[in-house]
GUNU-172337 format. One line per field, with one value per atom (N, C-alpha, C): x, y negated, z negated; residue number from 0; atom name; residue in three letters. Coordinates in nm, 3 decimals, m for minus. Each point is the difference from the previous one (the first is absolute). Layout:
N
xx <- [X,...]
yy <- [Y,...]
zz <- [Z,...]
i <- [NUM,...]
at <- [CA,...]
aa <- [ala,...]
This chain:
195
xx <- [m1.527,0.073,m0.082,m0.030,m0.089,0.112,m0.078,0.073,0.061,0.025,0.036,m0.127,m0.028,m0.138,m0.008,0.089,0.045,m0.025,m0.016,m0.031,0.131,0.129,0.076,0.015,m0.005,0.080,m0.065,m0.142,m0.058,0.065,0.097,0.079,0.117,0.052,0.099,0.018,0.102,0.052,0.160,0.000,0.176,m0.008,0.147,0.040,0.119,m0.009,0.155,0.069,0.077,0.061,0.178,0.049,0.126,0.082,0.085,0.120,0.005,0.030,0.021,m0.131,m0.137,m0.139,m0.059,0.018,m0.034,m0.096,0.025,m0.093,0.015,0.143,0.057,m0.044,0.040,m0.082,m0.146,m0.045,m0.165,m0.063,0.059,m0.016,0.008,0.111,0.028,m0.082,m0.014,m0.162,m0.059,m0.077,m0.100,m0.032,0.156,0.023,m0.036,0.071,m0.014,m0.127,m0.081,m0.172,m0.064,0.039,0.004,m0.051,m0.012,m0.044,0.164,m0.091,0.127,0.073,0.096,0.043,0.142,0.023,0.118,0.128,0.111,0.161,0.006,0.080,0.010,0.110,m0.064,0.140,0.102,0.017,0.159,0.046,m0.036,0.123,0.000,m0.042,0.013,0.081,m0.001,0.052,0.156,m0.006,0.143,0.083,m0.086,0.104,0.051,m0.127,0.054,0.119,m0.001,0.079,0.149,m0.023,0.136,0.112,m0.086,m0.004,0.066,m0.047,0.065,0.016,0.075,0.061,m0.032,m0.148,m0.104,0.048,m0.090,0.031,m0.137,m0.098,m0.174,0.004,0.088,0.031,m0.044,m0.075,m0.001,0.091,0.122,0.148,0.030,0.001,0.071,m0.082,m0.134,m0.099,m0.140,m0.017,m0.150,m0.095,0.034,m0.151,m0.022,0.107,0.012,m0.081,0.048,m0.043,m0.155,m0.060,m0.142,m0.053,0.079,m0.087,0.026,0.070,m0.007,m0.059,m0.063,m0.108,m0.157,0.011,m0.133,0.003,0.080,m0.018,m0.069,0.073,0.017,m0.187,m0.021,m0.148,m0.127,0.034,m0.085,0.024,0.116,m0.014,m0.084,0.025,m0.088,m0.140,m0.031,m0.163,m0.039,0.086,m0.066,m0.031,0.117,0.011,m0.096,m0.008,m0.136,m0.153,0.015,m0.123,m0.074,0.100,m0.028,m0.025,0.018,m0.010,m0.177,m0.031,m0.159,0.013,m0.042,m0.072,0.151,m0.050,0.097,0.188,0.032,0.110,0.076,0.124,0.054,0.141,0.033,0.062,0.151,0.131,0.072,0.025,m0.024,m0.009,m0.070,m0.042,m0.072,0.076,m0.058,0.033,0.020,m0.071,0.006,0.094,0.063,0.155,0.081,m0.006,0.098,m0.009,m0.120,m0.022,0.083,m0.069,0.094,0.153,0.063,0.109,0.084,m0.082,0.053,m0.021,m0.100,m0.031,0.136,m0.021,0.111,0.147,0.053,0.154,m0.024,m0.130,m0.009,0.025,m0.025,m0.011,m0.100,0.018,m0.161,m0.059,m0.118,m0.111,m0.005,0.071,m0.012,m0.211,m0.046,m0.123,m0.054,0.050,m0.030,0.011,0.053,m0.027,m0.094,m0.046,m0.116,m0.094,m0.019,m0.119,0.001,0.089,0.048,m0.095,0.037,m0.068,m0.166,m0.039,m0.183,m0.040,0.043,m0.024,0.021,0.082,0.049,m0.113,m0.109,m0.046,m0.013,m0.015,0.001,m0.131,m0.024,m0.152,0.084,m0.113,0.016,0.054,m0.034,0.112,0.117,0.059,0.169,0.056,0.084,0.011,0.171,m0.020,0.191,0.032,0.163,0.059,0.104,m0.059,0.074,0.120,0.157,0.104,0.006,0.073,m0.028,0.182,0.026,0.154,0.030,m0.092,0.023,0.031,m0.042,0.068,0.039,0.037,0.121,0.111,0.025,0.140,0.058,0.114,0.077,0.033,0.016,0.054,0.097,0.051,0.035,m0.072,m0.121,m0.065,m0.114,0.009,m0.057,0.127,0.036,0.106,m0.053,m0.114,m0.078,0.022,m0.011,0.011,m0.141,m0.020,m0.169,m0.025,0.101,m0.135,m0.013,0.065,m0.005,m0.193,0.045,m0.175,m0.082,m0.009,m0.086,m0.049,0.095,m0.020,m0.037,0.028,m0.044,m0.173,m0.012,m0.154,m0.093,0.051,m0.071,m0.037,0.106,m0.002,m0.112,0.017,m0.097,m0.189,0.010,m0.140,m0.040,0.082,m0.059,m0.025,0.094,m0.051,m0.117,m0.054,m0.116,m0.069,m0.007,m0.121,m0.042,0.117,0.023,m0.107,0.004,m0.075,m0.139,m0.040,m0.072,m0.088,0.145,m0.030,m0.012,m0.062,m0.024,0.097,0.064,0.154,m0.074,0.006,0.006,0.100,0.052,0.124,0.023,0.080,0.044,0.024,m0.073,0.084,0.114,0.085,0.150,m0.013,m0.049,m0.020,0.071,0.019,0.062,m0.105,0.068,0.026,m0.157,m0.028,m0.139,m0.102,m0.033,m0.053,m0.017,0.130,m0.048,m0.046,0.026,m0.093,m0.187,0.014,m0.157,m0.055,0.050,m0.045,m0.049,0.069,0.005,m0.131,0.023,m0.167,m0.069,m0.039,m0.122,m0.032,0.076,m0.054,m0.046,0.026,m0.099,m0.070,m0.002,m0.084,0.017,0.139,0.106,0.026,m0.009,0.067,0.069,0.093,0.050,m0.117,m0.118,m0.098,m0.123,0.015,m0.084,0.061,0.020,0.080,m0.098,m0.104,m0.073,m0.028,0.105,m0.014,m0.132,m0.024,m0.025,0.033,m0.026,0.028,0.102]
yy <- [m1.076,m0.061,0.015,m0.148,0.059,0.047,0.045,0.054,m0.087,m0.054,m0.085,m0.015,m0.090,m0.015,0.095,0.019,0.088,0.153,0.117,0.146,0.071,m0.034,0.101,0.089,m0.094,0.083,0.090,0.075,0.057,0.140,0.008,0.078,0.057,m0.107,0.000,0.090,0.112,0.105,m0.015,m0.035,m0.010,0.171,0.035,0.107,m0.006,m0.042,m0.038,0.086,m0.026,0.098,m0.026,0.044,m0.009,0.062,m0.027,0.052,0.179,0.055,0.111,0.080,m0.034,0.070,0.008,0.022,0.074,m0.099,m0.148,m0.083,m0.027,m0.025,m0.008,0.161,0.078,0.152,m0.020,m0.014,m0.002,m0.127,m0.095,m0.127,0.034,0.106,0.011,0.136,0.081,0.104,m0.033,m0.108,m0.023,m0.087,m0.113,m0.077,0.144,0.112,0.087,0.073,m0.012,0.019,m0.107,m0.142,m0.084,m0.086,m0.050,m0.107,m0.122,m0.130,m0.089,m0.023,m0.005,0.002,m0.066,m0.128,m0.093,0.096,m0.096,0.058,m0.065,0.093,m0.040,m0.113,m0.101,m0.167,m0.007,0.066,0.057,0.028,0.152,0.086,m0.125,m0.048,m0.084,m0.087,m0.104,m0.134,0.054,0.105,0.065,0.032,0.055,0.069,m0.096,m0.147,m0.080,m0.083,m0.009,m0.092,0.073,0.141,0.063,m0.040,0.053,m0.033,m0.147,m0.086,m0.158,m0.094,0.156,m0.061,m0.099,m0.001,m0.120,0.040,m0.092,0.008,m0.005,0.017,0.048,0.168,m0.009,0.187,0.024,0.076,0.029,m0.018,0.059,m0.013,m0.106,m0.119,m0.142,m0.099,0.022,m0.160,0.074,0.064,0.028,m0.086,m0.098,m0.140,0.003,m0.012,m0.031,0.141,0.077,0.143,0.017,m0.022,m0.051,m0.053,m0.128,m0.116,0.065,0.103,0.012,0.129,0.077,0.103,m0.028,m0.126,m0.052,m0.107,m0.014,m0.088,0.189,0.075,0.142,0.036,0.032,m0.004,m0.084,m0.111,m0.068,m0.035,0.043,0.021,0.123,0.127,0.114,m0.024,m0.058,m0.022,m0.069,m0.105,m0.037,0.014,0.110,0.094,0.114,0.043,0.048,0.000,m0.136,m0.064,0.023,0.048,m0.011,0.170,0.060,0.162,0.051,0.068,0.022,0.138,0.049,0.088,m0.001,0.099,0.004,m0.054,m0.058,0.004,0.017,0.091,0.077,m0.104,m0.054,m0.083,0.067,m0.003,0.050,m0.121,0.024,m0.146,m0.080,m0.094,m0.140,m0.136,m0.120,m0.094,m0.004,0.097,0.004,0.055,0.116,0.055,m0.116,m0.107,m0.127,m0.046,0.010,m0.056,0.102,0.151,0.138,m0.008,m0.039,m0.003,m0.120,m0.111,m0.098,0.043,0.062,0.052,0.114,0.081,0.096,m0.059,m0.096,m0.069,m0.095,m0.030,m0.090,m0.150,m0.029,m0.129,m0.087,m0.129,m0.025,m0.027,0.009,m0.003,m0.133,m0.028,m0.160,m0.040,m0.089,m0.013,0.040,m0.052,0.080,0.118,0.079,0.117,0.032,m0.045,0.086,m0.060,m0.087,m0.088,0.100,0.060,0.099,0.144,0.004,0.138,m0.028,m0.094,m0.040,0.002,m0.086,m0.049,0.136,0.073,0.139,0.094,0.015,0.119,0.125,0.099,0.119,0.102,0.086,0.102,0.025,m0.014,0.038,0.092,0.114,0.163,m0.017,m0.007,m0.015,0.190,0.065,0.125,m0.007,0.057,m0.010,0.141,0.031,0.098,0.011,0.050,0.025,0.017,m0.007,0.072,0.150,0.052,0.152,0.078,0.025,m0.042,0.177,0.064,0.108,m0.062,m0.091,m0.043,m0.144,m0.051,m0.143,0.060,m0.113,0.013,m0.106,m0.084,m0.121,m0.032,m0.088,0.015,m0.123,m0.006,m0.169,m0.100,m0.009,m0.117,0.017,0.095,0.028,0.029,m0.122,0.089,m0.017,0.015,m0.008,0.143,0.001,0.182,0.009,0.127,0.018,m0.048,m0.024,m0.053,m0.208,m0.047,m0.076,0.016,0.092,0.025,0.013,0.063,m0.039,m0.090,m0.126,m0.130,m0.072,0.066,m0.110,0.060,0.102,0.079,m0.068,m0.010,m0.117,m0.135,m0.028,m0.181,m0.015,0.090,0.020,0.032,0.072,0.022,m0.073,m0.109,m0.116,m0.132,0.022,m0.149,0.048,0.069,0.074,0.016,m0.011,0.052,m0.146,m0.145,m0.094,m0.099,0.069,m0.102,0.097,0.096,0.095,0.053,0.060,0.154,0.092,0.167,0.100,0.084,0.022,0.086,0.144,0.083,0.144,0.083,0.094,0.015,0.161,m0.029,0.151,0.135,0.066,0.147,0.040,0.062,0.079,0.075,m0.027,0.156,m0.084,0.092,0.024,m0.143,m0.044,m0.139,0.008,0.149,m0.040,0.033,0.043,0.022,m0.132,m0.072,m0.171,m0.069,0.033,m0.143,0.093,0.120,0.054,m0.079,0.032,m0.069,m0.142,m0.068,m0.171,0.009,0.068,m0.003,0.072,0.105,0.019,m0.090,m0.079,m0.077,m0.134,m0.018,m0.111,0.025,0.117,0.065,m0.039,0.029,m0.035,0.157,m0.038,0.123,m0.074,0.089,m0.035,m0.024,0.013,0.023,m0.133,m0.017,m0.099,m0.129,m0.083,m0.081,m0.111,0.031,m0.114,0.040,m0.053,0.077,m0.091,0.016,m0.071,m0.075,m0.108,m0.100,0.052]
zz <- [m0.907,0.109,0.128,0.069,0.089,0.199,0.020,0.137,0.093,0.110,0.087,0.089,0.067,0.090,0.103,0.079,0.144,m0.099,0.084,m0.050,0.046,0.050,0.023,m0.108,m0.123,m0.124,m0.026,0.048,m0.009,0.034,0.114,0.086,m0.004,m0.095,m0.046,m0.125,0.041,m0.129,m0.018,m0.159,m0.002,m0.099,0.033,m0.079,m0.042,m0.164,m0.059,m0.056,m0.080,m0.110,m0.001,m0.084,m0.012,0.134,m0.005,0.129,m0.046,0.136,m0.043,m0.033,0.035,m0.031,0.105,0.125,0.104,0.110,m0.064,0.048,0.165,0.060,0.160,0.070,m0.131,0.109,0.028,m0.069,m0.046,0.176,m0.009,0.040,0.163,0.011,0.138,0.015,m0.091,0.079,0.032,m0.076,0.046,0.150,0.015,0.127,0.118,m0.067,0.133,m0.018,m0.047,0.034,0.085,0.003,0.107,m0.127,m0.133,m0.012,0.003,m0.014,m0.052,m0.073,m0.057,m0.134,0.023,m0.114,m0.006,m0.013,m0.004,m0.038,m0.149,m0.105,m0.115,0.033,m0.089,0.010,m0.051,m0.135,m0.081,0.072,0.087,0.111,0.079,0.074,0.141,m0.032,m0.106,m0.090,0.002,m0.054,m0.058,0.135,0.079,0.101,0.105,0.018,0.085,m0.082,m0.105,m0.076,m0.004,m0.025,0.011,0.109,0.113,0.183,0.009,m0.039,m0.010,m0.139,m0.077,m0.116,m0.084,0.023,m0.094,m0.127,m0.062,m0.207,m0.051,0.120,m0.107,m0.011,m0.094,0.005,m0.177,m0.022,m0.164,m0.108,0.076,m0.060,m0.019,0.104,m0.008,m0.057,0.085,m0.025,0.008,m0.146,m0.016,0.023,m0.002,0.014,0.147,0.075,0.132,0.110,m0.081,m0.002,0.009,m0.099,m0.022,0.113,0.039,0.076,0.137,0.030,0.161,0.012,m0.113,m0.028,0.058,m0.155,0.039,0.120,0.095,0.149,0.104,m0.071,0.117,m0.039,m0.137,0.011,0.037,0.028,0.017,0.131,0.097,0.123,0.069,m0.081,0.025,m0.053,m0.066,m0.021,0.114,0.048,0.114,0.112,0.036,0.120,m0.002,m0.118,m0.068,0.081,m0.056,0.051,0.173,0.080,0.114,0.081,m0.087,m0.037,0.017,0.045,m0.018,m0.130,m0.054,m0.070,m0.190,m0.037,m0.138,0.027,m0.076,0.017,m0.173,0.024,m0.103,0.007,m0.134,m0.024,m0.098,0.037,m0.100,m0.103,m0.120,m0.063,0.026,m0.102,0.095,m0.072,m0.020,m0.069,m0.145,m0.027,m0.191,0.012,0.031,m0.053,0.038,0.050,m0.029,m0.119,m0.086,m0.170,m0.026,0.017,m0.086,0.000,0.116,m0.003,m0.095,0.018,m0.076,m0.177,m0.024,m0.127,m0.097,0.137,m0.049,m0.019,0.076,0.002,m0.104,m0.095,m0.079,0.050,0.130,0.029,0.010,m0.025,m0.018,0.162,0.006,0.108,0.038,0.143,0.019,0.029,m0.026,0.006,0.126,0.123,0.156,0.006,m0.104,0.031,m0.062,m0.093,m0.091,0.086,0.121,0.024,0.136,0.061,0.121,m0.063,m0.076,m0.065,0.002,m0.032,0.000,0.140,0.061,0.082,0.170,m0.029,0.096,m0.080,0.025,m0.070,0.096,m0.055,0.061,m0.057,0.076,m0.068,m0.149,m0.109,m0.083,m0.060,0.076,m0.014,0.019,m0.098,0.043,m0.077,0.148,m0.059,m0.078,m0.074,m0.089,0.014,0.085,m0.018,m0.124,m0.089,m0.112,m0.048,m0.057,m0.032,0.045,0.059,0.050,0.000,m0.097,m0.025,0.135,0.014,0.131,0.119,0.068,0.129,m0.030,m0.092,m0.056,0.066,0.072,0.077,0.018,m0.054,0.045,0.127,0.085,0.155,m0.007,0.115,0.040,m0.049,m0.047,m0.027,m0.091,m0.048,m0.160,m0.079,m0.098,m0.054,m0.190,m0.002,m0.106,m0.037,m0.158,m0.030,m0.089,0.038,m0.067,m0.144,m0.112,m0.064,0.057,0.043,0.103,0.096,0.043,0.023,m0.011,m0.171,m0.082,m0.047,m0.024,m0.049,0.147,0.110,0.079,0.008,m0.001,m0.009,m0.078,m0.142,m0.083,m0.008,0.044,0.023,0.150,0.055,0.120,m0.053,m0.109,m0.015,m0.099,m0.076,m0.062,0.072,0.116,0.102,0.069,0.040,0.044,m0.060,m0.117,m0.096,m0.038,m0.006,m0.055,0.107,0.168,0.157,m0.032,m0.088,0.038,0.099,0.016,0.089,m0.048,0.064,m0.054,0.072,m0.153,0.056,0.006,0.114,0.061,m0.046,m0.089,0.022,0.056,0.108,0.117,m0.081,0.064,m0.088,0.088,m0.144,0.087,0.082,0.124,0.071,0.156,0.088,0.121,0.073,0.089,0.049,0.110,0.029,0.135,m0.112,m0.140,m0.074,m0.055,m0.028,m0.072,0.079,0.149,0.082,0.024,0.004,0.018,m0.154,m0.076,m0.140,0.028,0.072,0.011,0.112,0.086,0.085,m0.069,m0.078,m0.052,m0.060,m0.112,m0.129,0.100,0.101,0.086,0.077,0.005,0.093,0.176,0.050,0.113,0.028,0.181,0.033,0.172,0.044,0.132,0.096,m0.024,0.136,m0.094,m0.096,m0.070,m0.075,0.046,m0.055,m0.080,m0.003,m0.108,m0.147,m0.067,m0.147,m0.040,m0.147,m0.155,m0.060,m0.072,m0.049,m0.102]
i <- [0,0,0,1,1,1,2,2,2,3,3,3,4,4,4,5,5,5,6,6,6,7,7,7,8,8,8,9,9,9,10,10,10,11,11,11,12,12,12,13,13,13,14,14,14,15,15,15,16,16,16,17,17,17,18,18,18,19,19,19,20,20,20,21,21,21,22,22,22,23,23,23,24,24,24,25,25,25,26,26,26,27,27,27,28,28,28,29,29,29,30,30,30,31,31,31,32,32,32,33,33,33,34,34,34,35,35,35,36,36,36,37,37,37,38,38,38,39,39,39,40,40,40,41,41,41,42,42,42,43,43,43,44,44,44,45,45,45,46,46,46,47,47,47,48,48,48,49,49,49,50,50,50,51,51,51,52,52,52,53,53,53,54,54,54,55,55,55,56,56,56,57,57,57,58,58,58,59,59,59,60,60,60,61,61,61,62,62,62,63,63,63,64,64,64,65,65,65,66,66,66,67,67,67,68,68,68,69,69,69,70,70,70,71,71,71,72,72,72,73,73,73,74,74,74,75,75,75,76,76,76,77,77,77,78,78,78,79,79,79,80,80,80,81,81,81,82,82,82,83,83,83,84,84,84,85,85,85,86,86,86,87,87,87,88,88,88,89,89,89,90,90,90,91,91,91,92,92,92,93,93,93,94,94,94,95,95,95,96,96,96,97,97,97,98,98,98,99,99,99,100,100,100,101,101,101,102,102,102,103,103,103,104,104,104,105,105,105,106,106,106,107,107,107,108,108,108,109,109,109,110,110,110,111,111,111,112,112,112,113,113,113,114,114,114,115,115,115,116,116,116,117,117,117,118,118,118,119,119,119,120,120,120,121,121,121,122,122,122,123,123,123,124,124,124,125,125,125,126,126,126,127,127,127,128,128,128,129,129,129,130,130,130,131,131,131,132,132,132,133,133,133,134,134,134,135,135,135,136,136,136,137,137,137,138,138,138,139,139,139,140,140,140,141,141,141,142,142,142,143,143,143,144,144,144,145,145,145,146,146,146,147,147,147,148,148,148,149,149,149,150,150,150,151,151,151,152,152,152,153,153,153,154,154,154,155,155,155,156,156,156,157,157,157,158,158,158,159,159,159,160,160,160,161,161,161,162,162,162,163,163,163,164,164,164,165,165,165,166,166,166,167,167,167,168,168,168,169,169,169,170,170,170,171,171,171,172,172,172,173,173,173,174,174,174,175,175,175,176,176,176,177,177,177,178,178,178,179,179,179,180,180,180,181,181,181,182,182,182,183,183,183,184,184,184,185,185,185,186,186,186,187,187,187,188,188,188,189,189,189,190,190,190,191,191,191,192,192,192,193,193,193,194,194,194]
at <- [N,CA,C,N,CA,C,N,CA,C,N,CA,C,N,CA,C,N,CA,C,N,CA,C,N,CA,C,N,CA,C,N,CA,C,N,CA,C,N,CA,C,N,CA,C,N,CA,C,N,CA,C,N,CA,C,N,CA,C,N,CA,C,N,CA,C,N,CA,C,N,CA,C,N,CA,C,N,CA,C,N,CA,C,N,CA,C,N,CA,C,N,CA,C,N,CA,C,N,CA,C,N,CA,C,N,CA,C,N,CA,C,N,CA,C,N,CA,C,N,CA,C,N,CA,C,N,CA,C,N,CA,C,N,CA,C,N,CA,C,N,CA,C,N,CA,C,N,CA,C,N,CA,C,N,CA,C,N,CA,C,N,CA,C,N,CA,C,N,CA,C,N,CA,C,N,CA,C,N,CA,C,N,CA,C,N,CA,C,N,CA,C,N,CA,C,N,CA,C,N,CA,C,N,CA,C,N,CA,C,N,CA,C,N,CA,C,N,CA,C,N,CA,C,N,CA,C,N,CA,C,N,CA,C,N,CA,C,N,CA,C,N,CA,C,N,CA,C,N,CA,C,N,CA,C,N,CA,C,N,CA,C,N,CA,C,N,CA,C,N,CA,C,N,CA,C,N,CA,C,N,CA,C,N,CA,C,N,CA,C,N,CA,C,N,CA,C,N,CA,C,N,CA,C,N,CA,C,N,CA,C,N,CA,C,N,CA,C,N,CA,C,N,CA,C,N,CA,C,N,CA,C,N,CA,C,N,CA,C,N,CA,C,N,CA,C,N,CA,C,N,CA,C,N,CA,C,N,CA,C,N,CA,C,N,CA,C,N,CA,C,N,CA,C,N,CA,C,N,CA,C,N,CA,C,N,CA,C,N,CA,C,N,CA,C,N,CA,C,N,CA,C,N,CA,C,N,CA,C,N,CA,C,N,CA,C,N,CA,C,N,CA,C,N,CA,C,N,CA,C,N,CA,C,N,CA,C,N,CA,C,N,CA,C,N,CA,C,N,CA,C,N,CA,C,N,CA,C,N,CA,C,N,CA,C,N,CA,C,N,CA,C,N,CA,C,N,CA,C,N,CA,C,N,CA,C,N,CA,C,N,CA,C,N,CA,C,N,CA,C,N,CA,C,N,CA,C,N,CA,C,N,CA,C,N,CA,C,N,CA,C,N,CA,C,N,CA,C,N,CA,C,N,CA,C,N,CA,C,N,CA,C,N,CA,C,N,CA,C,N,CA,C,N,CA,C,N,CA,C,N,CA,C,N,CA,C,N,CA,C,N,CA,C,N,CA,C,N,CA,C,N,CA,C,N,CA,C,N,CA,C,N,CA,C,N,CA,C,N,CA,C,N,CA,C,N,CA,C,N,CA,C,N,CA,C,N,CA,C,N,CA,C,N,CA,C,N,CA,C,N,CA,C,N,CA,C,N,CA,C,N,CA,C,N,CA,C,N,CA,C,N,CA,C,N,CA,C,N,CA,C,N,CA,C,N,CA,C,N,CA,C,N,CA,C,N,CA,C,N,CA,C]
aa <- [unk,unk,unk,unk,unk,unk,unk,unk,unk,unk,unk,unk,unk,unk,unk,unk,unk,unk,unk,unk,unk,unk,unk,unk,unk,unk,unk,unk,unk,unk,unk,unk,unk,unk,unk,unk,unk,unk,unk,unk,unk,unk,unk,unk,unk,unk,unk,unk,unk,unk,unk,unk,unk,unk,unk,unk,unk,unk,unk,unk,unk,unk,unk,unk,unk,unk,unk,unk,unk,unk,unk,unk,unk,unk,unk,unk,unk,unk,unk,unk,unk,unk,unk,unk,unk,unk,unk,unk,unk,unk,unk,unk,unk,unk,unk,unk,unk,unk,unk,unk,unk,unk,unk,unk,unk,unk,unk,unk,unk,unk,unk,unk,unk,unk,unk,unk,unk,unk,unk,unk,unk,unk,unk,unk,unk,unk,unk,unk,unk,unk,unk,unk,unk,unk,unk,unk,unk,unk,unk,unk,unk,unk,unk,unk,unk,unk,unk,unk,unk,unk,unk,unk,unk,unk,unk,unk,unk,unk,unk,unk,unk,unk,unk,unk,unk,unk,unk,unk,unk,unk,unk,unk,unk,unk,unk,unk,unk,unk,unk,unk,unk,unk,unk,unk,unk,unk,unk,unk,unk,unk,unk,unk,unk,unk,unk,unk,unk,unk,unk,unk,unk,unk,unk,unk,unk,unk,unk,unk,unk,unk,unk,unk,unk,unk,unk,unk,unk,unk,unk,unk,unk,unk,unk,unk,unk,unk,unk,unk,unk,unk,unk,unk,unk,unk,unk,unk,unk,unk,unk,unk,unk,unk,unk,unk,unk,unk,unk,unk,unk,unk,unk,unk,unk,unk,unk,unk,unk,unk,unk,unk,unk,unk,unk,unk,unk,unk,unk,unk,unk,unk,unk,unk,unk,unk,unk,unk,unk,unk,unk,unk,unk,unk,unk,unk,unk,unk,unk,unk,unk,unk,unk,unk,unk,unk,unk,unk,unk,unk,unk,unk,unk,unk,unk,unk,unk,unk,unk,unk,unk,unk,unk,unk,unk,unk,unk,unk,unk,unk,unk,unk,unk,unk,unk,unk,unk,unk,unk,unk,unk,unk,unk,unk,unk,unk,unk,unk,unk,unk,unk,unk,unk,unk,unk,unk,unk,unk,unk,unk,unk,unk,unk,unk,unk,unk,unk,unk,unk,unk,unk,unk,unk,unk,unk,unk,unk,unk,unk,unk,unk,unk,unk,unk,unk,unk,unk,unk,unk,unk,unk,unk,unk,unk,unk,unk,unk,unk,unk,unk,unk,unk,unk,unk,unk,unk,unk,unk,unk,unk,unk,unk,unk,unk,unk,unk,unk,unk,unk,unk,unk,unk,unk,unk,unk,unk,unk,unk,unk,unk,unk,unk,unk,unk,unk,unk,unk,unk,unk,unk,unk,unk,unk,unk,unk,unk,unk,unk,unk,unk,unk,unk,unk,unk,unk,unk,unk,unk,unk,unk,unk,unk,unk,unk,unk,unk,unk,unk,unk,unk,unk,unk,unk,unk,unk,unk,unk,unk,unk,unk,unk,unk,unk,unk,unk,unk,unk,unk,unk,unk,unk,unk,unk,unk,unk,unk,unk,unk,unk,unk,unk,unk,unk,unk,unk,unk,unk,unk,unk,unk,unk,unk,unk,unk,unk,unk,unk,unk,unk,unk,unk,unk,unk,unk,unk,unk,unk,unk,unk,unk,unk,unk,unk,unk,unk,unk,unk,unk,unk,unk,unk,unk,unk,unk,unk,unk,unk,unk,unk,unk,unk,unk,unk,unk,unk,unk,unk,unk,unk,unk,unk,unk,unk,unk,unk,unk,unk,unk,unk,unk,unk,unk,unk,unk,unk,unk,unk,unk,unk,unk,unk,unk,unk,unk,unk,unk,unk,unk,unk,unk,unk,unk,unk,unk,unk,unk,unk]
């Protein structure tokens, strides 16, 4: 698959994984080391829809659900774009395939053409099932093995655009993002990683 012409995607780091795997903690350490890093589109999708009683909610209208995911990522890639140095992505466009994978719906063609076409650095890091800090809220109401299957369906759509899945060790939340800057060789005072 070849890359897109423009080099952002070069910059671009998504970090996926099932609900409940430490990915929004992880996402916001690192925001507070100062790099950039998106809002996951599930939480946002869900909570504005709650807020004004929409129906692109998982529960009601999974398809619809989907399509205002992949509108939310492909607004942050582009906002992205205007970002200078790494930017740390919660999710990207492929967990719009994963998600459609896991609910068993089929993949409308714009989205699989959204997924090529949105690329991101190759390193894609996966926070694993971690059934120690799985916690349901208001808007996860998925139960862990729920997270497992979404974990999977996640590292076959990724493996499927190939990317090179990373996957996080269980350890304490400033330990998984030092992990995420060593393996690119990133720090708060150096912001020009590695390909």
């Amino acid at each position: 698959m070849n890359p897109p012409a423009d080099a952002h995607w070069k910059r671009f780091y998504i970090i996926t994984g099932g609900p409940g795997s430490g990915k929004t903690t992880l996402i916001n350490s690192l925001r507070s080391r100062g790099y950039a890093c998106s809002v996951e589109a599930g939480r946002g999708v869900i909570q504005d829809q709650v807020l004004i009683h929409g129906r692109a909610l998982p529960w009601l209208d999974p398809l619809l659900f989907a399509e205002l995911m992949l509108a939310w990522e492909m607004r942050s890639y582009h906002i992205a774009k205007h970002s200078s140095g790494p930017v740390f992505f919660d999710r990207g466009v492929p967990d719009v395939l994963g998600y459609l994978r896991l609910t068993n719906l089929p993949a409308p063609g714009h989205v699989h053409k959204a997924a090529v076409e949105f690329r991101y650095n190759r390193t894609v890091f996966l926070a694993p099932p971690w059934p120690e800090i799985f916690r349901p809220d208001s808007e996860r109401k998925q139960d862990f093995d729920e997270a497992r299957r979404t974990s999977a369906a996640l590292v076959s759509t990724y493996n499927s655009l190939h990317y090179t899945l990373i996957e996080l060790p269980r350890i304490g939340v400033k330990q998984r993002c030092q992990f995420i800057l060593d393996h690119l060789n990133l720090d708060p005072l150096n912001r020009e990683g590695k390909d």
